[in-house]
mmCIF file as Biopython writes it, N, C-alpha, C and O atoms, coordinates in Angstrom:
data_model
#
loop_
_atom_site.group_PDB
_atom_site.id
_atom_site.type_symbol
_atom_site.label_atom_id
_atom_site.label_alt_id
_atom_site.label_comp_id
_atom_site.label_asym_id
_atom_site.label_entity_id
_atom_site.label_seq_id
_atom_site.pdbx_PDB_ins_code
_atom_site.Cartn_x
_atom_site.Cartn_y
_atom_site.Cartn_z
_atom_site.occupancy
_atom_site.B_iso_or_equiv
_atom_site.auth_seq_id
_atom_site.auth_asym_id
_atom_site.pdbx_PDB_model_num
ATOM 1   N N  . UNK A ? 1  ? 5.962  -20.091 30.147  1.0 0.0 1  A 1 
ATOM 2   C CA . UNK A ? 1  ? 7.375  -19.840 29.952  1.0 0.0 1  A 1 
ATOM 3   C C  . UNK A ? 1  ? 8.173  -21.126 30.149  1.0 0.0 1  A 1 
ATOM 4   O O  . UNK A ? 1  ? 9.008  -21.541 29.346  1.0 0.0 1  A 1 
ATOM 5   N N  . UNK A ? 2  ? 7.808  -21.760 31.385  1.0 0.0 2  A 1 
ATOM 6   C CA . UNK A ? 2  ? 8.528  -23.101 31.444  1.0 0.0 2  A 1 
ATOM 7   C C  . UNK A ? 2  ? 8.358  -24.067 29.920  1.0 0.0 2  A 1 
ATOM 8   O O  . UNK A ? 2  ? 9.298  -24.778 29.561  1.0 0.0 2  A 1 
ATOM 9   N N  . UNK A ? 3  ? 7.382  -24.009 29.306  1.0 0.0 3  A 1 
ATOM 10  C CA . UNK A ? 3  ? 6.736  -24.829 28.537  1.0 0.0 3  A 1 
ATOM 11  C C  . UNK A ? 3  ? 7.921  -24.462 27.181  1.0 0.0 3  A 1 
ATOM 12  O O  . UNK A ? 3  ? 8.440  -25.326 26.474  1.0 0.0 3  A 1 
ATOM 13  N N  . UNK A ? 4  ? 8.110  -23.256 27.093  1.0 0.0 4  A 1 
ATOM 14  C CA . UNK A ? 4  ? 9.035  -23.163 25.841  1.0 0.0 4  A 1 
ATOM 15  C C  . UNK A ? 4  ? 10.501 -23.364 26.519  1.0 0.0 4  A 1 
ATOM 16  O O  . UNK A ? 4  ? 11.201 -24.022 25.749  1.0 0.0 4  A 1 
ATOM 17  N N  . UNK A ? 5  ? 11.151 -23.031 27.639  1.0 0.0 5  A 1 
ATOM 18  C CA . UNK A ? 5  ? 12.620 -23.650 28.133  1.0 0.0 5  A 1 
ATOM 19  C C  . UNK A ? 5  ? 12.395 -25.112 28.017  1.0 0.0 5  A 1 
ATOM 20  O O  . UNK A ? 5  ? 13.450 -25.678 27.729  1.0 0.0 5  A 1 
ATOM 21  N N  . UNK A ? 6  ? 11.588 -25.759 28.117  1.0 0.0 6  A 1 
ATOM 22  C CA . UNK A ? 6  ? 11.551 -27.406 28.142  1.0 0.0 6  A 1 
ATOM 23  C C  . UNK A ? 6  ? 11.821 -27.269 26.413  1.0 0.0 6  A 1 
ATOM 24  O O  . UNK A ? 6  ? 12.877 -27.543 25.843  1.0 0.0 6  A 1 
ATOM 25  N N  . UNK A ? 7  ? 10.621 -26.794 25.804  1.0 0.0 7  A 1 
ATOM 26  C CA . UNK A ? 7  ? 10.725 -26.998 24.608  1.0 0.0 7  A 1 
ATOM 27  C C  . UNK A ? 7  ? 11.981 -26.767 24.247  1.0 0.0 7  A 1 
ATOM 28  O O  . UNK A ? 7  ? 12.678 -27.749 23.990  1.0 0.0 7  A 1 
ATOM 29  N N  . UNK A ? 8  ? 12.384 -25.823 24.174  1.0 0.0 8  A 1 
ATOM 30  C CA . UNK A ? 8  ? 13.964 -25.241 23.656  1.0 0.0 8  A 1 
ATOM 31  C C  . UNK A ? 8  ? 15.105 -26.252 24.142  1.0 0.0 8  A 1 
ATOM 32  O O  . UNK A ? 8  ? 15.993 -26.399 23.302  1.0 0.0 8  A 1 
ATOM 33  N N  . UNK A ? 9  ? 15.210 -26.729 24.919  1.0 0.0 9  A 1 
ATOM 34  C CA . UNK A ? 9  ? 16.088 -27.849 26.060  1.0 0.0 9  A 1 
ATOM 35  C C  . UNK A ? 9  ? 15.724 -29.065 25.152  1.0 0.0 9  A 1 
ATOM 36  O O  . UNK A ? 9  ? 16.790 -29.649 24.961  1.0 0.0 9  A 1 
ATOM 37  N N  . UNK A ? 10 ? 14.444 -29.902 24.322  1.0 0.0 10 A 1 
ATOM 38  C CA . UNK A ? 10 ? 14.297 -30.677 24.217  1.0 0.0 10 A 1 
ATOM 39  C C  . UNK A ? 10 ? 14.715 -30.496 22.246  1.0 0.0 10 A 1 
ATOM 40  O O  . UNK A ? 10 ? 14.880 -31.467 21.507  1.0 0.0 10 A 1 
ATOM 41  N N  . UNK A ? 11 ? 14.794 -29.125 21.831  1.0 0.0 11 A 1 
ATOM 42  C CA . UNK A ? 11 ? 15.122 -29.428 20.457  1.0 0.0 11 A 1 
ATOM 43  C C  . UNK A ? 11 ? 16.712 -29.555 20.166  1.0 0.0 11 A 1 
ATOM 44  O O  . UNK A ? 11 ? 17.307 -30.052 19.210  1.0 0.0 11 A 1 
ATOM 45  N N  . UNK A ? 12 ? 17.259 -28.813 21.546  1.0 0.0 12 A 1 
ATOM 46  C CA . UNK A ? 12 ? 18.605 -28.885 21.513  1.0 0.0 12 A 1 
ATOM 47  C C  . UNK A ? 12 ? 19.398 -30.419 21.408  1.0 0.0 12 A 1 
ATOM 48  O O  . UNK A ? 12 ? 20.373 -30.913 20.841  1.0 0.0 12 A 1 
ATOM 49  N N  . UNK A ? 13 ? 18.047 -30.913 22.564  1.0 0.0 13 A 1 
ATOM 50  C CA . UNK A ? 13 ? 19.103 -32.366 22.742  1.0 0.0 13 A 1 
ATOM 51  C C  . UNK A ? 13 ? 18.866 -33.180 21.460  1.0 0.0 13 A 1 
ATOM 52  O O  . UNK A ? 13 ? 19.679 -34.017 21.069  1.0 0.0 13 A 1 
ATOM 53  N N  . UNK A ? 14 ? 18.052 -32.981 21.009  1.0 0.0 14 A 1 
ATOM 54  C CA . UNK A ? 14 ? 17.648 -33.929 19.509  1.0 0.0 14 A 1 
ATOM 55  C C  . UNK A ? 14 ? 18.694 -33.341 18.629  1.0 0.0 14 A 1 
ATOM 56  O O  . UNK A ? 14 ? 19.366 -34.170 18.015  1.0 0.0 14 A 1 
ATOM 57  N N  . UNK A ? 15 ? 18.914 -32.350 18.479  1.0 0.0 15 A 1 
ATOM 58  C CA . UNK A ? 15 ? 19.772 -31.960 17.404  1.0 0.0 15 A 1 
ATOM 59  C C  . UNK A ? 15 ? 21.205 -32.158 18.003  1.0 0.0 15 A 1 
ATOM 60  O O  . UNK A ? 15 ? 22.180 -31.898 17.298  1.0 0.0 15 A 1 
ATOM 61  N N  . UNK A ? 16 ? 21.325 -32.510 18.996  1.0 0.0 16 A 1 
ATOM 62  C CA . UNK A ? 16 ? 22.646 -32.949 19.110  1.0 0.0 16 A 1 
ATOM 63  C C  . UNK A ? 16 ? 22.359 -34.604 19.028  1.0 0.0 16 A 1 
ATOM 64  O O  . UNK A ? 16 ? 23.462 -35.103 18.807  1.0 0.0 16 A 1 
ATOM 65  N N  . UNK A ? 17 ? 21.729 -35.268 19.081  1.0 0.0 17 A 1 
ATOM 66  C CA . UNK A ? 17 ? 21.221 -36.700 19.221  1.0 0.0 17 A 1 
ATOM 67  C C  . UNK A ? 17 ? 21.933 -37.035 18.234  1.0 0.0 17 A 1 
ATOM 68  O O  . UNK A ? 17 ? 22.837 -37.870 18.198  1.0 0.0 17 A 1 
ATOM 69  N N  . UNK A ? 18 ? 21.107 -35.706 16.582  1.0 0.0 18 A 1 
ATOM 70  C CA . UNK A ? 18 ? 20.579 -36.440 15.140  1.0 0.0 18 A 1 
ATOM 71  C C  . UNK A ? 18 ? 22.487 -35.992 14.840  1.0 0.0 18 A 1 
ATOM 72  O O  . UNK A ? 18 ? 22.825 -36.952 14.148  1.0 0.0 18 A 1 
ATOM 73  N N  . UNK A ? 19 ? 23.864 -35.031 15.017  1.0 0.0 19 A 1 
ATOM 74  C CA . UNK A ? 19 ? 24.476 -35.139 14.368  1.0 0.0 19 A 1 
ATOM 75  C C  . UNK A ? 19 ? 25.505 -36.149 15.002  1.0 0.0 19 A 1 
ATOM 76  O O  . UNK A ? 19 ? 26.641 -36.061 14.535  1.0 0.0 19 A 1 
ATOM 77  N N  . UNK A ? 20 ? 25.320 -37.031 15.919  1.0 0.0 20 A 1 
ATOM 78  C CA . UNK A ? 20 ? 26.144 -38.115 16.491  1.0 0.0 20 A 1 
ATOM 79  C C  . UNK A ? 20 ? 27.560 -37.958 16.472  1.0 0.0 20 A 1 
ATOM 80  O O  . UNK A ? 20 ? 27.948 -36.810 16.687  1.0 0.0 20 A 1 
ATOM 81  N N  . UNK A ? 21 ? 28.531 -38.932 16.246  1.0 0.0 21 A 1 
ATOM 82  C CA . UNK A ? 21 ? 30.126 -38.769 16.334  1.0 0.0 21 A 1 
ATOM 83  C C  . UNK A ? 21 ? 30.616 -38.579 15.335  1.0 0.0 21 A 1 
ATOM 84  O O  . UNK A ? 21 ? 31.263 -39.538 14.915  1.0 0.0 21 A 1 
ATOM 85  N N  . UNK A ? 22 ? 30.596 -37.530 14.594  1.0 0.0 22 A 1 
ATOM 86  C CA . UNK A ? 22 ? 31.319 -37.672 13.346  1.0 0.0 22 A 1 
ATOM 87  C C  . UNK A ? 22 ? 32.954 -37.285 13.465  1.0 0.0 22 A 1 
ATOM 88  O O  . UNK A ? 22 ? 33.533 -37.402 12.385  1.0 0.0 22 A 1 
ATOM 89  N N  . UNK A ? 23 ? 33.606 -36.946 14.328  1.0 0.0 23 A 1 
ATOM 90  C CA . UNK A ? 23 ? 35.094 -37.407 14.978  1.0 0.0 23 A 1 
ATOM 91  C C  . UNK A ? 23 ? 35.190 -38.901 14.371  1.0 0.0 23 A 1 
ATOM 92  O O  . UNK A ? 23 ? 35.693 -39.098 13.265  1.0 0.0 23 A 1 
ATOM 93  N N  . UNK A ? 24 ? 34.647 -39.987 15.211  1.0 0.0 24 A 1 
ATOM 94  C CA . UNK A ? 24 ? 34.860 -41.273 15.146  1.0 0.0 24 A 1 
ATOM 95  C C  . UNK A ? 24 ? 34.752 -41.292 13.489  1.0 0.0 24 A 1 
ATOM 96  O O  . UNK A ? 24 ? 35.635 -41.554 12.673  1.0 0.0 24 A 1 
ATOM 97  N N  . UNK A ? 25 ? 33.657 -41.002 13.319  1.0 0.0 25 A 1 
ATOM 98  C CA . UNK A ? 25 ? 33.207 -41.697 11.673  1.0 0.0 25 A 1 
ATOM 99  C C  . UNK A ? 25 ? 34.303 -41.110 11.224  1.0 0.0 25 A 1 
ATOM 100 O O  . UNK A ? 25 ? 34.991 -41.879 10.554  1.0 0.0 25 A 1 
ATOM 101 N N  . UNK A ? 26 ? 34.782 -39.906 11.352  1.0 0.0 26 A 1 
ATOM 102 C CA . UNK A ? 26 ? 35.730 -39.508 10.192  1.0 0.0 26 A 1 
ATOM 103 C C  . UNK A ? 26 ? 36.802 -40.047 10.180  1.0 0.0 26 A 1 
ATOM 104 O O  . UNK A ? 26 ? 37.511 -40.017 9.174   1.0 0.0 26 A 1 
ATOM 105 N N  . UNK A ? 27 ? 37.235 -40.798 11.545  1.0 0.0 27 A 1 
ATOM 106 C CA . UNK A ? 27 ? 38.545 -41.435 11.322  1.0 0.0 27 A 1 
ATOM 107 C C  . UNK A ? 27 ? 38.501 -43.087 11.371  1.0 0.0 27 A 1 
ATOM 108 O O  . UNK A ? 27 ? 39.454 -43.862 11.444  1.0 0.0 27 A 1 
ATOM 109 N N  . UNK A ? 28 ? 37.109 -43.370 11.308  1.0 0.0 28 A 1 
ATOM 110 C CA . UNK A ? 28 ? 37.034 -44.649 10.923  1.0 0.0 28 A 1 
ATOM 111 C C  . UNK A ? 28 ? 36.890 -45.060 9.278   1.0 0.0 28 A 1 
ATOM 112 O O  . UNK A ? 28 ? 36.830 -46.185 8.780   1.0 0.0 28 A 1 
ATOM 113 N N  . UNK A ? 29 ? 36.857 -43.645 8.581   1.0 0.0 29 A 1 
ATOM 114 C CA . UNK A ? 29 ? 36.348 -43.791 7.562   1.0 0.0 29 A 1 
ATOM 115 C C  . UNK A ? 29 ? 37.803 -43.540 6.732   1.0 0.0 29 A 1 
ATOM 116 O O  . UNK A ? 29 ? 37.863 -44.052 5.614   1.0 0.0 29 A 1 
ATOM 117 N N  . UNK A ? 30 ? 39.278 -42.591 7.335   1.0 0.0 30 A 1 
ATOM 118 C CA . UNK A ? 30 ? 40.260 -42.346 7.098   1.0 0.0 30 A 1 
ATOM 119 C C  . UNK A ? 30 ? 41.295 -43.786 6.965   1.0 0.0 30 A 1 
ATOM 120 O O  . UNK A ? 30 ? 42.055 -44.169 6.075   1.0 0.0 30 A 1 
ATOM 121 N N  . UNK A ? 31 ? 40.805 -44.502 8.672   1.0 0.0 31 A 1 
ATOM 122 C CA . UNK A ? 31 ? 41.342 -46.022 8.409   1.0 0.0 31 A 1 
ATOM 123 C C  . UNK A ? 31 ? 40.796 -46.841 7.104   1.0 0.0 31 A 1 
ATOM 124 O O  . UNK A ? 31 ? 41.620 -47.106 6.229   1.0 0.0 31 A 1 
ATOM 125 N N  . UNK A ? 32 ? 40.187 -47.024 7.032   1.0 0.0 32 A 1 
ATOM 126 C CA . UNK A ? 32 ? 39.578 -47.989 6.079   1.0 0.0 32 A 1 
ATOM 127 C C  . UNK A ? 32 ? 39.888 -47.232 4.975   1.0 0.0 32 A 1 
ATOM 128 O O  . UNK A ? 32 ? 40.585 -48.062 4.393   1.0 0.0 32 A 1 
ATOM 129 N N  . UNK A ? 33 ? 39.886 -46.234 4.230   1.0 0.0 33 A 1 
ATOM 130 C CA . UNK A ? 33 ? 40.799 -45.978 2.998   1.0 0.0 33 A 1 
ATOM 131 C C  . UNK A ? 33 ? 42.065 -46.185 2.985   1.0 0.0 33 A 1 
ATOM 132 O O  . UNK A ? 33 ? 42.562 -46.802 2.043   1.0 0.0 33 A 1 
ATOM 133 N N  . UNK A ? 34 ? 42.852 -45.700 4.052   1.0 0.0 34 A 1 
ATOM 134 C CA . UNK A ? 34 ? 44.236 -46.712 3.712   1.0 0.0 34 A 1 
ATOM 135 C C  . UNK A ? 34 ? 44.356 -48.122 3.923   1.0 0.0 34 A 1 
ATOM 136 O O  . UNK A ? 34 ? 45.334 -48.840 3.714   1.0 0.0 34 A 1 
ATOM 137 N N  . UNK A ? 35 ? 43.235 -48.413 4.361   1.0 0.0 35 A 1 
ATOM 138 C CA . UNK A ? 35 ? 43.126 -50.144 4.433   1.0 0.0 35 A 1 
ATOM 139 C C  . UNK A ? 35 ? 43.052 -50.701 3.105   1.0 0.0 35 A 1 
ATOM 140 O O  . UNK A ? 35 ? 43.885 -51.549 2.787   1.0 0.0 35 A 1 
ATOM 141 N N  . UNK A ? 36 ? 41.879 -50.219 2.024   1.0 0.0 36 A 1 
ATOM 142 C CA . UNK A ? 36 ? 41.773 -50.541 0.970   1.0 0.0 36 A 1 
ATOM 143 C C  . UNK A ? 36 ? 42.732 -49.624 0.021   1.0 0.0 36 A 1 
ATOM 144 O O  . UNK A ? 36 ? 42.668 -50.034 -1.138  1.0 0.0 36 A 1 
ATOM 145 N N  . UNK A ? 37 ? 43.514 -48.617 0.154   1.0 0.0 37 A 1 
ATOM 146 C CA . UNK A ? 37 ? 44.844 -48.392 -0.600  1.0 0.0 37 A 1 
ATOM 147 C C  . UNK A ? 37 ? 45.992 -49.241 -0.558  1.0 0.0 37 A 1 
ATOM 148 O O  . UNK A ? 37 ? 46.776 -49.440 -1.486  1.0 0.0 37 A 1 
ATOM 149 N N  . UNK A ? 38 ? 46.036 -49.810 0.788   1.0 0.0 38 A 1 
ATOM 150 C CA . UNK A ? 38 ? 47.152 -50.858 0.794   1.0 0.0 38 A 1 
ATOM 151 C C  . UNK A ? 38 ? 46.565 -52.157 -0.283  1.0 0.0 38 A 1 
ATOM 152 O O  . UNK A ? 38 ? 47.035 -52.661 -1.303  1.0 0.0 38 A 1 
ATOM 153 N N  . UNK A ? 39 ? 45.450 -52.366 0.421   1.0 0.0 39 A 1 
ATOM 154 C CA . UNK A ? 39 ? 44.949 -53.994 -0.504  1.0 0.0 39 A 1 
ATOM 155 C C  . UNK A ? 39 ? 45.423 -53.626 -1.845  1.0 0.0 39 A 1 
ATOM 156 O O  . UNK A ? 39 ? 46.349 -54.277 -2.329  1.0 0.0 39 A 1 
ATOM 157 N N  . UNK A ? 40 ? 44.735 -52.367 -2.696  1.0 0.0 40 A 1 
ATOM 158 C CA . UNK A ? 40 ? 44.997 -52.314 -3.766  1.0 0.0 40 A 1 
ATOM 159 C C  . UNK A ? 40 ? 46.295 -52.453 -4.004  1.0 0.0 40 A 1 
ATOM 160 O O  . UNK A ? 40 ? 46.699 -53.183 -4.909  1.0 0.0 40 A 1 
ATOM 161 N N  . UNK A ? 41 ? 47.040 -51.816 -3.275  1.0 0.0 41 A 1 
ATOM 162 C CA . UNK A ? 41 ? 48.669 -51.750 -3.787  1.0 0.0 41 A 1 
ATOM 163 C C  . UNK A ? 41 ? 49.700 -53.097 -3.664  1.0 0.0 41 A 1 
ATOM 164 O O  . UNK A ? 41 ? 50.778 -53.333 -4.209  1.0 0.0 41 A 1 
ATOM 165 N N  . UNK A ? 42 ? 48.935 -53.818 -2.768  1.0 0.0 42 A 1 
ATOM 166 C CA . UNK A ? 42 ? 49.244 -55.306 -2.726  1.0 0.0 42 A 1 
ATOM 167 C C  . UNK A ? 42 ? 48.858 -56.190 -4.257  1.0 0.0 42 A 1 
ATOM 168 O O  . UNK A ? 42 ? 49.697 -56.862 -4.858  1.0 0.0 42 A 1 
ATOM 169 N N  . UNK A ? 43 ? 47.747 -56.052 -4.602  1.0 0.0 43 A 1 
ATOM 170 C CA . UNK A ? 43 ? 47.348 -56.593 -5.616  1.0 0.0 43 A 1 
ATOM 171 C C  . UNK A ? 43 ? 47.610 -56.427 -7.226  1.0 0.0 43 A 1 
ATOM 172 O O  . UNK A ? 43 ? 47.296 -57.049 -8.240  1.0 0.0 43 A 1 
ATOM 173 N N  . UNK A ? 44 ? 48.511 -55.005 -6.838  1.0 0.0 44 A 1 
ATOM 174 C CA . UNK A ? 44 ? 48.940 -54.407 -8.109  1.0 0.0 44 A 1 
ATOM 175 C C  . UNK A ? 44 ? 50.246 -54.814 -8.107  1.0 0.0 44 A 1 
ATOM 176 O O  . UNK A ? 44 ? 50.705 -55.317 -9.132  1.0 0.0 44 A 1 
ATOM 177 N N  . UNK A ? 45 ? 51.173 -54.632 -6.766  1.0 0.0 45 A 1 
ATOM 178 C CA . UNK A ? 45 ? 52.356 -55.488 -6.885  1.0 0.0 45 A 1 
ATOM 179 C C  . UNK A ? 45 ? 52.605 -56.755 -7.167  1.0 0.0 45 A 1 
ATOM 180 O O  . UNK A ? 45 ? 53.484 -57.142 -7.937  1.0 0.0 45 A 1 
ATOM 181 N N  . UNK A ? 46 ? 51.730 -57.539 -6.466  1.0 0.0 46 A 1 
ATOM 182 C CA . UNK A ? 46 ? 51.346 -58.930 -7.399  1.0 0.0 46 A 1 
ATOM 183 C C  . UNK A ? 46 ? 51.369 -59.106 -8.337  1.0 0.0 46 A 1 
ATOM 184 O O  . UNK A ? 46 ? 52.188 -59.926 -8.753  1.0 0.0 46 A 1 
ATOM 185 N N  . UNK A ? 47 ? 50.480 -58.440 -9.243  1.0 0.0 47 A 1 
ATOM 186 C CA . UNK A ? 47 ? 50.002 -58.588 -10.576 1.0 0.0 47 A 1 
ATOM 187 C C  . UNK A ? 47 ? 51.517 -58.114 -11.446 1.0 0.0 47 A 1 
ATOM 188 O O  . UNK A ? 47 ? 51.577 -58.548 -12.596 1.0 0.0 47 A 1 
ATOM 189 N N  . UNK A ? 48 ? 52.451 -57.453 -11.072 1.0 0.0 48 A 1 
ATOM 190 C CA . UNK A ? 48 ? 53.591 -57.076 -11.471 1.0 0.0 48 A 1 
ATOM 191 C C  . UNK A ? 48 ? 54.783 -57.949 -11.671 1.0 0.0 48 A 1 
ATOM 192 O O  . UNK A ? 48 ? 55.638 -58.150 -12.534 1.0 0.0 48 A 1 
ATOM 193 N N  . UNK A ? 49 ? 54.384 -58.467 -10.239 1.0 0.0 49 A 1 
ATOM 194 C CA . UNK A ? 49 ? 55.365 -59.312 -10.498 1.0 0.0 49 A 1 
ATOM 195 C C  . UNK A ? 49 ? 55.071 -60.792 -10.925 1.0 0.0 49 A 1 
ATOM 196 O O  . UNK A ? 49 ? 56.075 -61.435 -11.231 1.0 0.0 49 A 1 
ATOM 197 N N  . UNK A ? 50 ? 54.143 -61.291 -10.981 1.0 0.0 50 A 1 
ATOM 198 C CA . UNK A ? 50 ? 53.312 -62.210 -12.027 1.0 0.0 50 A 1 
ATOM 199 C C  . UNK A ? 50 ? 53.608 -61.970 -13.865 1.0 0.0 50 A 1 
ATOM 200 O O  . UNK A ? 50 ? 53.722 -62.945 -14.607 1.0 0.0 50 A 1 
ATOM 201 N N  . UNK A ? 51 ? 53.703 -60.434 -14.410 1.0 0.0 51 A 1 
ATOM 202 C CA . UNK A ? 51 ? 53.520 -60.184 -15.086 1.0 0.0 51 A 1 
ATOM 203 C C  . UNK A ? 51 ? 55.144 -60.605 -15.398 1.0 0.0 51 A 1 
ATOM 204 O O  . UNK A ? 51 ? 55.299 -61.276 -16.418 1.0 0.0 51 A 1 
ATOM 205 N N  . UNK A ? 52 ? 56.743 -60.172 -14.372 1.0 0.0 52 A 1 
ATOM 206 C CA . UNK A ? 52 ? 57.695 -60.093 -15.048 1.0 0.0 52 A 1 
ATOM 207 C C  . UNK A ? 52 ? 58.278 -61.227 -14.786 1.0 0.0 52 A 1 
ATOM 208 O O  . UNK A ? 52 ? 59.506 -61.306 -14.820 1.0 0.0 52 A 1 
ATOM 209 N N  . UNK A ? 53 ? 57.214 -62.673 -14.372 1.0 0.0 53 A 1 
ATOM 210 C CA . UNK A ? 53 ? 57.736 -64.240 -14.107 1.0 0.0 53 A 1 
ATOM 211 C C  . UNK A ? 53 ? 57.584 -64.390 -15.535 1.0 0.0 53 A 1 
ATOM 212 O O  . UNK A ? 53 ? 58.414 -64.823 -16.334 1.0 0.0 53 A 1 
ATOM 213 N N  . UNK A ? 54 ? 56.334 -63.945 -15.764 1.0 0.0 54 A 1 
ATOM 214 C CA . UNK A ? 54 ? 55.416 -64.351 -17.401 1.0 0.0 54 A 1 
ATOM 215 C C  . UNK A ? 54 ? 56.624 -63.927 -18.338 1.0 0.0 54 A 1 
ATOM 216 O O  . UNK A ? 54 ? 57.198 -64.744 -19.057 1.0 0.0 54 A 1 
ATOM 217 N N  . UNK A ? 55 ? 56.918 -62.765 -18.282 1.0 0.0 55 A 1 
ATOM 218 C CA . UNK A ? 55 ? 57.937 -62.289 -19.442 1.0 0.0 55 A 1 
ATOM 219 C C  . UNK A ? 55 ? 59.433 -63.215 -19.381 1.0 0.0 55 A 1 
ATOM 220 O O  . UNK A ? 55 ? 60.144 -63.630 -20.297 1.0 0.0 55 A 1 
ATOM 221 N N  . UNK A ? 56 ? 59.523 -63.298 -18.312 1.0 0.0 56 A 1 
ATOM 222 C CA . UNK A ? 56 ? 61.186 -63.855 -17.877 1.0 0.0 56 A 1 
ATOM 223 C C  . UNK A ? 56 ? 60.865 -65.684 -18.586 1.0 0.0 56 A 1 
ATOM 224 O O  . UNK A ? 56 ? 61.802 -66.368 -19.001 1.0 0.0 56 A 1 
ATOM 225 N N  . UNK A ? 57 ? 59.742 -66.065 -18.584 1.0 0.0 57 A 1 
ATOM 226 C CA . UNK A ? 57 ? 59.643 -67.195 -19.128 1.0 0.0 57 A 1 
ATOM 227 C C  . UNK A ? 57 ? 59.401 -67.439 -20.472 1.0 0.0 57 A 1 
ATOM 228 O O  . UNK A ? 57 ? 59.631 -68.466 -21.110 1.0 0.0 57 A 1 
ATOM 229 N N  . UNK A ? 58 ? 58.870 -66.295 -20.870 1.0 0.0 58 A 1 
ATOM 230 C CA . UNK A ? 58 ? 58.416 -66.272 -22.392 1.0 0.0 58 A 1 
ATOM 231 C C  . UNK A ? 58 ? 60.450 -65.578 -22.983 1.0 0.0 58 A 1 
ATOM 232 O O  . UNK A ? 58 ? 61.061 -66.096 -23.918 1.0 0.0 58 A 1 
ATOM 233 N N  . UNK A ? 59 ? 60.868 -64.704 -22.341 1.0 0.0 59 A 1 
ATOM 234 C CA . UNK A ? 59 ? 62.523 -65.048 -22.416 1.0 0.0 59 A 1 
ATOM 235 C C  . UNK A ? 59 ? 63.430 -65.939 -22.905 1.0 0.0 59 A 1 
ATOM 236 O O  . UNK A ? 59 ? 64.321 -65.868 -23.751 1.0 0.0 59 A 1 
ATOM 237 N N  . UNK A ? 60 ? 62.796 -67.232 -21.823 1.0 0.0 60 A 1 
ATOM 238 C CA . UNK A ? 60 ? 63.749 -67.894 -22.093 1.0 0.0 60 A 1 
ATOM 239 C C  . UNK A ? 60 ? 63.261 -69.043 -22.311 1.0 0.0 60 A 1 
ATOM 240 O O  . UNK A ? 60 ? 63.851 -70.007 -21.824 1.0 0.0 60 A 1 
ATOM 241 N N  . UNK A ? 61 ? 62.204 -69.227 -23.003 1.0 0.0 61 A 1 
ATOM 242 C CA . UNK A ? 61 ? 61.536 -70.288 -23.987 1.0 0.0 61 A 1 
ATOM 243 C C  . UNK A ? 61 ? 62.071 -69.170 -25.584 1.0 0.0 61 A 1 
ATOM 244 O O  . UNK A ? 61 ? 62.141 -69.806 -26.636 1.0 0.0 61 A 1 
ATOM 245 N N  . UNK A ? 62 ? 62.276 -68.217 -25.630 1.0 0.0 62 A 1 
ATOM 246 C CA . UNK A ? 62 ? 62.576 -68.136 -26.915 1.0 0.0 62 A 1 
ATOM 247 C C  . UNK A ? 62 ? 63.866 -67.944 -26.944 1.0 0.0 62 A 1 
ATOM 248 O O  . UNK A ? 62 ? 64.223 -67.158 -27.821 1.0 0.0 62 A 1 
ATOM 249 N N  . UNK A ? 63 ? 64.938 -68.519 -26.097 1.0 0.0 63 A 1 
ATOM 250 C CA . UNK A ? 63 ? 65.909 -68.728 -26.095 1.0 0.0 63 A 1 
ATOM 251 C C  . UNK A ? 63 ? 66.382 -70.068 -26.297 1.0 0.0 63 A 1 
ATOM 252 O O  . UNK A ? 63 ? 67.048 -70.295 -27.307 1.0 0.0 63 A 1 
ATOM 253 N N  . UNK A ? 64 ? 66.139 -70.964 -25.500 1.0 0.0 64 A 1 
ATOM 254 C CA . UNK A ? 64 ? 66.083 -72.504 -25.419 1.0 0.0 64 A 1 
ATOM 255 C C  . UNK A ? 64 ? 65.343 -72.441 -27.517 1.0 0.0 64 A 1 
ATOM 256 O O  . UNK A ? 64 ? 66.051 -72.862 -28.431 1.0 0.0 64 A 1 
ATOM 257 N N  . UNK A ? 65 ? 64.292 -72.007 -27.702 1.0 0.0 65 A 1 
ATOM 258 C CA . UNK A ? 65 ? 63.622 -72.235 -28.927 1.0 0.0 65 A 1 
ATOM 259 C C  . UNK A ? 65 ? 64.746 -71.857 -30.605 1.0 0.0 65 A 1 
ATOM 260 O O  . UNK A ? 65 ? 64.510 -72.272 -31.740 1.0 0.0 65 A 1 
ATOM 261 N N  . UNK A ? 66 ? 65.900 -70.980 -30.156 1.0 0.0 66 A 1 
ATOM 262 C CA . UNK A ? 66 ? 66.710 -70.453 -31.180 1.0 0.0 66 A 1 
ATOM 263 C C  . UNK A ? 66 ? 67.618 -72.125 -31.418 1.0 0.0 66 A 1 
ATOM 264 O O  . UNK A ? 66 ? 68.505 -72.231 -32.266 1.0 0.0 66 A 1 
#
């Protein structure tokens, strides 16, 4: 009888071993998507406003060009 309470005691602790912190993971995994939503949204604002230097110059080169 002892032999299966050990046993039973020893599958418990493994199966709590094998599903670890998934609290942490889930909110380490919540940070880091808005980490890389910001990057993206940085890089898209960039690219925007890169895009309306480009236009504002192509503007007024075909202005100076009339």
């Amino acid at each position: 009888m002892k032999k299966l309470v050990l046993m039973a005691v020893a599958i418990v602790a493994v199966s709590f071993a094998s599903c670890g912190n998934k609290a942490a993971n889930a909110e380490q995994a919540a940070a880091d998507s808005i980490r890389i939503a910001d990057s993206i949204a940085a890089v898209e604002a960039a690219a925007a406003e890169a895009a309306a230097q480009a236009a504002d110059t192509v503007v007024a080169d075909t202005v100076v060009a009339e």
